[in-house]
N, C-alpha and C positions, 0 to 999 in steps of 0.2 A: 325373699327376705322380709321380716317385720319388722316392721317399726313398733314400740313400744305404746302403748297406748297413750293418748294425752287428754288433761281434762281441761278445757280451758274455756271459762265467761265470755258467754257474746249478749250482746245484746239483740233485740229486735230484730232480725233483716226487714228493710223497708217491703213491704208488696206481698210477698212472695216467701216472707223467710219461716221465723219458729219463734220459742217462746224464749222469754228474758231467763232460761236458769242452766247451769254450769251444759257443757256437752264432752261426751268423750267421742274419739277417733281413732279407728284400725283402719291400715294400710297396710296390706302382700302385694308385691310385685314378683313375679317370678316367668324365669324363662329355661325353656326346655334346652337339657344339654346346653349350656353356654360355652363350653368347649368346643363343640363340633363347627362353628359357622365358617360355611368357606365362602371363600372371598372369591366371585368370578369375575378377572378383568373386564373393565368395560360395561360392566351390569350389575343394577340395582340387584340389593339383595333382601330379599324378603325375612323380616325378622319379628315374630312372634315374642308376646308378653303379657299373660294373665294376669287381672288385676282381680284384687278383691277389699271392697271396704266397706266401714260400716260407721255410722253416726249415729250416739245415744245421745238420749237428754235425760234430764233426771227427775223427768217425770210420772204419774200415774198414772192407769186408766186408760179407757179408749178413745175421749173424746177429748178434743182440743178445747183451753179454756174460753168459752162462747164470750169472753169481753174482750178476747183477742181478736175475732172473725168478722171478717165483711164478706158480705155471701152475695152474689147479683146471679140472679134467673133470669135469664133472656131466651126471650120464647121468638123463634124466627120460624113461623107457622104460616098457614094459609086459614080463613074464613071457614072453612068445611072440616077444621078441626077444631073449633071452638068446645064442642061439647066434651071431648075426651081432654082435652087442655083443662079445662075447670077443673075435672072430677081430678085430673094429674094434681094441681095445683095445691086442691087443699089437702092430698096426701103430702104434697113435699109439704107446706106450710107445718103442718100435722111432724114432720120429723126433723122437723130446723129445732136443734137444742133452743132453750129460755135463754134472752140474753147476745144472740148473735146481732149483729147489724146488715139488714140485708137493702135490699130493692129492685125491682121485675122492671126489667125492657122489654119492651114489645115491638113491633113492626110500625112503621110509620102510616101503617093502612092506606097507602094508595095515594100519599102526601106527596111523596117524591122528596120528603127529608129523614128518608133513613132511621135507624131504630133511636129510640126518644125512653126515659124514665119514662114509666106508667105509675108506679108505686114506691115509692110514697109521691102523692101528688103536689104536695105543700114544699114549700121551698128549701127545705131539707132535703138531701140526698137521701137520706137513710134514714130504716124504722128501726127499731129494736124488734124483734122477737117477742113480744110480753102474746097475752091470749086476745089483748082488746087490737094490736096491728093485724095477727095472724087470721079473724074472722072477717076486719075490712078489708087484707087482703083480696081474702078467699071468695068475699062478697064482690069485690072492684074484677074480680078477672073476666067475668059476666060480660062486661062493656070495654076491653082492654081491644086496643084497635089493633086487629091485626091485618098481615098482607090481604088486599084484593084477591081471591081466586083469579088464577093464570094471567096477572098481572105482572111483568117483571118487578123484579124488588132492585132499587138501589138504594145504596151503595151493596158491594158483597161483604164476605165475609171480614173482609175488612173493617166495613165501618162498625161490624158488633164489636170488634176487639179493642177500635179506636172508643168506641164512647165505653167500654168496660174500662179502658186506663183513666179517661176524663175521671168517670167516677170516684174511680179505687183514687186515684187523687186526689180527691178530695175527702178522703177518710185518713183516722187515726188508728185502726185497727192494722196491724202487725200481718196479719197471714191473710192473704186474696185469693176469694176464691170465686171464679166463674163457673157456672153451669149453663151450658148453650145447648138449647133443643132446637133441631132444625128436621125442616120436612127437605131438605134438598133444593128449596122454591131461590134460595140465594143465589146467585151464582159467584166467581170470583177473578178478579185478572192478576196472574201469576208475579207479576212484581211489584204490585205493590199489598199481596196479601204476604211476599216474603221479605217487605220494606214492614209492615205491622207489626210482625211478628220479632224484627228485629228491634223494635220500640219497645216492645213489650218485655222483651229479656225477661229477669227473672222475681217482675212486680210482683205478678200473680199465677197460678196454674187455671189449669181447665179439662173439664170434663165435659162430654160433650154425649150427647143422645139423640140418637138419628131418627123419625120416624115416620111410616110410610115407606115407599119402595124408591121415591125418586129423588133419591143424594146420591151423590156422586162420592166415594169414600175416599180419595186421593186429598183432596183438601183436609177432609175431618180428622186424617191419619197428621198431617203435616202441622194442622194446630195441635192436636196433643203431644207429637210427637216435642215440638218447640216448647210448650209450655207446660211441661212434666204431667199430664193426664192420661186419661183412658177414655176411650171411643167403644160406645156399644150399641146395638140396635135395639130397640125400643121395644118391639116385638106388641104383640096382640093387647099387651096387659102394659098401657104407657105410665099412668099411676103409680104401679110398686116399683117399676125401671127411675121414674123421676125420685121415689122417695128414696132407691136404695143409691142413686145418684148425692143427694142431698147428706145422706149419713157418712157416705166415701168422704165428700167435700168437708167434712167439720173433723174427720180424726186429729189424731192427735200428732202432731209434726215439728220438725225439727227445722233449724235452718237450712233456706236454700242456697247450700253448700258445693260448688260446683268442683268436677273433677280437670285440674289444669295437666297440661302437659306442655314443657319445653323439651326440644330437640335440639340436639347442635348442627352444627353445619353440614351440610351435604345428607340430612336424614330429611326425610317426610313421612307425614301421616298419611297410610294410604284408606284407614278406618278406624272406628274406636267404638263396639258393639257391647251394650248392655243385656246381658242374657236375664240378669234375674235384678228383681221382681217381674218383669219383663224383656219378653226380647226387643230389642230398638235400635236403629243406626242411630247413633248420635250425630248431630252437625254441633259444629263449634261456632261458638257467638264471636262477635267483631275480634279482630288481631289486638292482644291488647300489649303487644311487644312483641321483640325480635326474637321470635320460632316458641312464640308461647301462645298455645292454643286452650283456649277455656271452654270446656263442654259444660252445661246444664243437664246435670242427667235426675231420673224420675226419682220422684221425694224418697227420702232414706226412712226405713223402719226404724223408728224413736226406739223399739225394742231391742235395735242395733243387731240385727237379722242382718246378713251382710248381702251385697249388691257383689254383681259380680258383670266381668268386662274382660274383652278380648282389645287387645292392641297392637293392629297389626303397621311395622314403619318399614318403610323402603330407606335404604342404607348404600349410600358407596363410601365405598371403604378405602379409595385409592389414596395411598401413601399412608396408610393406618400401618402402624407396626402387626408381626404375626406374632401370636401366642400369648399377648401381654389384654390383661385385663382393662378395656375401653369402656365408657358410657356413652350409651348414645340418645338418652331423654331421661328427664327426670317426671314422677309424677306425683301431684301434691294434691292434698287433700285436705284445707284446712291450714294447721301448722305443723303437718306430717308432709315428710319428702321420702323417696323411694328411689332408687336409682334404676335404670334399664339397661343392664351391662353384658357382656357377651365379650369373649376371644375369637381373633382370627382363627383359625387354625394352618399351624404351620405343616403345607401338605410334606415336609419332608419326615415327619415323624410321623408316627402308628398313627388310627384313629382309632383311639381309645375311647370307649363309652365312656359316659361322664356314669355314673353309679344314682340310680334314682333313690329319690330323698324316700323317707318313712317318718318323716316329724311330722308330727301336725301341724305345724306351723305350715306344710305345702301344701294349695287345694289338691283336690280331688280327680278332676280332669286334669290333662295337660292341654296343654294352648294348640295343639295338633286338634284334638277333639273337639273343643267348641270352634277350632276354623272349621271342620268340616262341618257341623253343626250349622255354623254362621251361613255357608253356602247351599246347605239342605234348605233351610227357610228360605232362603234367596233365592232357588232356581223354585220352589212349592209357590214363592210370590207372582213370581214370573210367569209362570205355565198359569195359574190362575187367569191372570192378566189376560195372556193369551188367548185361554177357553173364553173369557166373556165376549172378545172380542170376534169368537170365533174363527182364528188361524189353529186349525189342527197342526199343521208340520210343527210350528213352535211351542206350542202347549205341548205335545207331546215330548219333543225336546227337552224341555226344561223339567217335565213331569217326571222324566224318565229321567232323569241326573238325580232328582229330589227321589228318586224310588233307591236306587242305586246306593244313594249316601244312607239315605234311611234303613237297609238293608246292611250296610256294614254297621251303621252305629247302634240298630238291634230299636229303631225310634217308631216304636209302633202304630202310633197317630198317626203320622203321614202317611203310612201307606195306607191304613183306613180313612184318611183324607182324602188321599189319590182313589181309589177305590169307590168314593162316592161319588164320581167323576165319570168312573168309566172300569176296564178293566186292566189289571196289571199280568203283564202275560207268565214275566220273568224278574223281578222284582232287581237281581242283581245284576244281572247285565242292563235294566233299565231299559226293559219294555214296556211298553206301557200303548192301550188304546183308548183316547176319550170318547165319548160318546157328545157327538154334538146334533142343536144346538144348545147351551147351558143354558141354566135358569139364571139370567142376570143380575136379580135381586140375592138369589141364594149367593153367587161368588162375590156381590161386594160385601154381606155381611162375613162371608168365610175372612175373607180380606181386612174387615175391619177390627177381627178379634183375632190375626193372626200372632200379634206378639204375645196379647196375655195366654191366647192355645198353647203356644209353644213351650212358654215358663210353667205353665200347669202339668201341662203331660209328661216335663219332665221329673216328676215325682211318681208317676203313673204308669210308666212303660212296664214292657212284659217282662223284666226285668227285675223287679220289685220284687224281693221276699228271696231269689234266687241267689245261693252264695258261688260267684267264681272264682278262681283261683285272679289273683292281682300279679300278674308277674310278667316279663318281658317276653314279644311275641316270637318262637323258636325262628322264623323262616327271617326277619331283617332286625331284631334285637326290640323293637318298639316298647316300652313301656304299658303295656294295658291298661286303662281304665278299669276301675268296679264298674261291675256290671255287664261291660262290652262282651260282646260274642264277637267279633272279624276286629282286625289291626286295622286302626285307621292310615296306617301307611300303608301296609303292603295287600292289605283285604282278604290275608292267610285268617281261616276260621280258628279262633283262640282254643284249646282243650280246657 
C-alpha cells in the first residue's frame, strides 16, 4: 500500500542531516499474498515485506550548498606513502567546491597521541575552501606528520572517528562529512570501535579509501556500513580515487532520515536489507522504545530515486484469531506510517491465491526475489571469506549455494564472480571448484565493493533488453518476476 506523498519543512539535521528547504516522502510497504500465511503451532513464522521509499528536497543541481559543508580529510598513512599523499591531496583540494569548511587529520607520527588537526594549524578548527587555504594546504601536507613505518599506530579506528565527532562539534555547518584514507597500518578493538560508532549515530557519514594491500576490510565495511558511506580501494591511481571521493562527499543531500520500525508483541526482526542504492544489512541504532527499532540507512537521492529494503519478522501468532486481517509492525518514514499486515489462514477453507496486483503502485520484485537475492550475496560473502582464509570445503559450500541461487535468479555477476575464483562445474545444482591458494588482496577488494557490485549489476544482468512473459509459474502458481528465467520458489524454468 502507499501512502500519499507528504511535503513537510525541516529544518537542518544536526551533523549528519540536509538542507533547511521543504522535503517530500514515498512509502510502499507491501507483502506477498497476505492471505496465505499459515500459522504453525509452536513456531516462529517467518514473514516477508518489501519496502520502498524515497526522500526529495526541493532543491537543484548536483552539488550540496558549500556553506552548508564541513568536509574533514584524515589521512591514516604510513611515512613511505608521503609522495603519492601530496600529489592525492592537492587533487582533492583541487575538487573541494569554493566555500566548504574543511580540515586534514593526520597521524600522530609516532607520538603515541593518536590522530591530531594538522590543517588549519591556527586555533581555528576550520579553513574555508577560498584558492589562498587550498594552496597552504596543498603546500603544508609536505611536512604533515604522519605514522612511523611499521610502528603500531594508537589508538584504532576508533580514535579517528572520536576526534572527527570532537571536530564536527565544534562546527556550524549542517551536513558532516568525513573522508578517511587508510593504508590498513591502524588496527582496531571490536567494542569499542562498535561503542564509536554508536556515538557517532547519525552526526556525520563517511567514505572511506583504502590504500596499499594491507587493511583489513571487515572494519572499513562496518564504518560505512554505520555511517551511511561507501568503502573502495584506492587502486594504482590514489589522486583521482581521493578526488572522486571528495566530489561523492559534497553532493547534494537531504536529511538524515532514518527508516523506524515498531513491532508488536511476540514479533521480532530477524533482518532489514537495503538493496538499492546499495546492497547493505542494516543494524539498528540504540532501542529508542518498546519494539521500536530505528535503522540509519545510506543517504536518500535528493532526486527521490527510491531506496529499496527487504523486511524480514519472525511472528508467533499463538491465539491470533484465523482469517481476520492482523498488523504485525508498522514502518515510518519521516511523517509517513505504513502498516505490515497479513491473515492467518484458516486451513479449513480452500487456499486460494491471493490474485497478484498490476498497479503501479506494487514494486516490481516480490519479497520471495530479493530474499533469495539477499541470500545469494550472503552465501557470495561467505564462500569469499572462506577462500581467503583458504578452507576449500567451505568456500566451496557457500560458493556453490550463491551459484545455485544465481542460476535460478538468471544474476549473471555472481557467477562470473564465482568463476573468477575457480570453476563452476554445474551452476544449478551448485557445483562449484575453487582454485586455491587465492590472492588475498584481490578477495578483500572483491569484499569491499560487494554491496555497490551487487546494486549495479542489477541493472546489467543478461537479462536486460529481453521481454518475458510476467505471469505465474505453471508447476507451484508463483508469481514471476520481469526478467526471471526459473521460479524462485519451486526452480521450474519459466516459458
Amino acid at each position: 500500500m502507499r501512502s500519499p506523498a507528504e511535503q513537510v519543512s525541516t529544518a537542518p539535521s544536526p551533523g549528519g542531516g540536509g538542507t533547511a528547504v521543504p522535503y517530500t516522502t514515498r512509502l510502499v510497504v507491501h507483502v506477498d499474498e497476505p492471505d496465505l500465511v499459515q500459522r504453525v503451532p509452536g513456531e516462529p513464522v517467518r514473514l516477508l515485506a518489501q519496502v520502498k521509499a524515497a526522500v526529495l528536497d526541493g532543491g537543484e543541481g548536483d552539488h550540496a550548498d558549500p556553506g552548508q559543508l564541513a568536509l574533514i580529510i584524515a589521512l591514516d598513512l604510513a611515512e613511505q606513502r608521503r609522495e603519492r599523499m601530496v600529489t592525492a591531496m592537492r587533487a582533492a583540494l583541487t575538487a573541494m567546491p569554493s566555500g566548504v569548511s574543511f580540515a586534514v587529520v593526520t597521524a600522530g607520527g609516532g607520538r603515541g597521541d593518536g590522530p591530531v588537526r594538522y590543517y588549519p594549524a591556527g586555533p581555528g578548527s576550520w579553513a574555508p575552501a577560498d584558492r589562498d587555504h587550498r594552496v597552504n594546504a596543498a603546500f603544508a601536507m609536505g611536512a604533515a606528520p604522519l605514522a612511523v613505518d611499521g610502528a603500531p599506530r594508537s589508538p584504532g579506528y576508533e580514535g579517528w572517528l572520536a576526534e572527527a565527532r570532537r571536530l564536527f562539534a565544534g562546527s556550524d555547518r549542517p551536513l558532516c562529512r568525513l573522508l578517511l584514507v587508510t593504508d590498513g597500518g591502524t588496527g582496531y578493538e571490536d567494542a569499542a570501535l562498535t561503542a564509536q560508532l554508536t556515538e557517532c549515530g547519525t552526526e556525520f557519514t563517511c567514505e572511506v579509501i583504502a590504500v596499499g594491500t594491507g587493511w583489513d576490510y571487515q572494519p572499513l565495511v562496518r564504518i560505512v556500513s554505520r555511517l551511511r558511506g561507501t568503502a573502495d580501494a584506492a587502486g594504482p591511481d590514489l589522486a583521482a580515487a581521493l578526488a572522486e571521493a571528495v566530489r561523492r562527499a559534497c553532493r547534494r543531500a537531504v536529511p538524515a532520515l532514518p527508516v523506524e520500525v515498531t513491532v508488536r508483541p511476540g514479533v521480532s526482526i530477524e533482518s532489514f536489507v537495503q538493496f538499492k542504492p546499495q546492497y547493505l544489512q542494516l543494524a539498528a541504532g540504540p532501542p529508542s522504545g518498546p519494539h521500536r527499532h530505528v535503522f540509519p540507512v545510506l543517504p536518500w537521492d535528493p532526486a527521490g530515486a527510491d531506496s529499496e529494503f527487504l523486511l524480514a519478522l519472525h511472528v508467533d501468532g499463538t491465539g491470533d484469531p484465523l482469517g481476520e486481517l492482523l498488523q504485525f509492525a508498522m514502518v515510518s518514514l519521516g511523517p509517513q506510517q505504513e502498516a505490515v499486515t497479513a491473515r492467518w489462514r484458516d486451513p479449513s477453507l480452500p487456499p486460494a491465491r491471493t490474485a497478484p496486483s498490476t498497479s503501479d503502485e506494487t514494486p516490481g520484485d516480490s519479497s520471495r526475489v530479493l530474499d533469495s537475492r539477499s541470500r545469494m550475496i550472503a552465501h557470495l560473502g561467505k564462500g569469499l571469506k572462506y577462500l581467503k582464509a583458504g578452507r576449500r570445503a567451505d568456500a566451496e559450500r557457500h560458493l556453490g549455494q550463491a551459484a545455485a541461487r544465481a542460476h535460478r535468479l538468471d544474476e549473471e555477476w555472481v557467477l562470473a564472480e564465482i568463476a573468477a575464483w575457480g570453476d563452476i562445474h554445474d551452476a544449478a545444482a551448485g557445483s562449484v571448484r575453487v582454485s586455491l591458494p587465492a590472492d588475498a588482496h584481490r578477495v578483500s577488494v572483491t569484499l569491499l565493493r560487494l554491496g555497490v557490485r551487487s546494486a549495479a549489476a542489477r541493472t546489467t544482468s543478461r537479462t536486460a533488453g529481453r521481454q518475458r512473459s510476467v505471469g505465474p509459474c505453471t508447476e507451484c502458481g508463483e508469481q514471476a518476476a520481469p526478467g526471471a528465467v526459473y521460479c524462485v520458489r519451486c526452480g521450474k524454468q519459466l516459458s
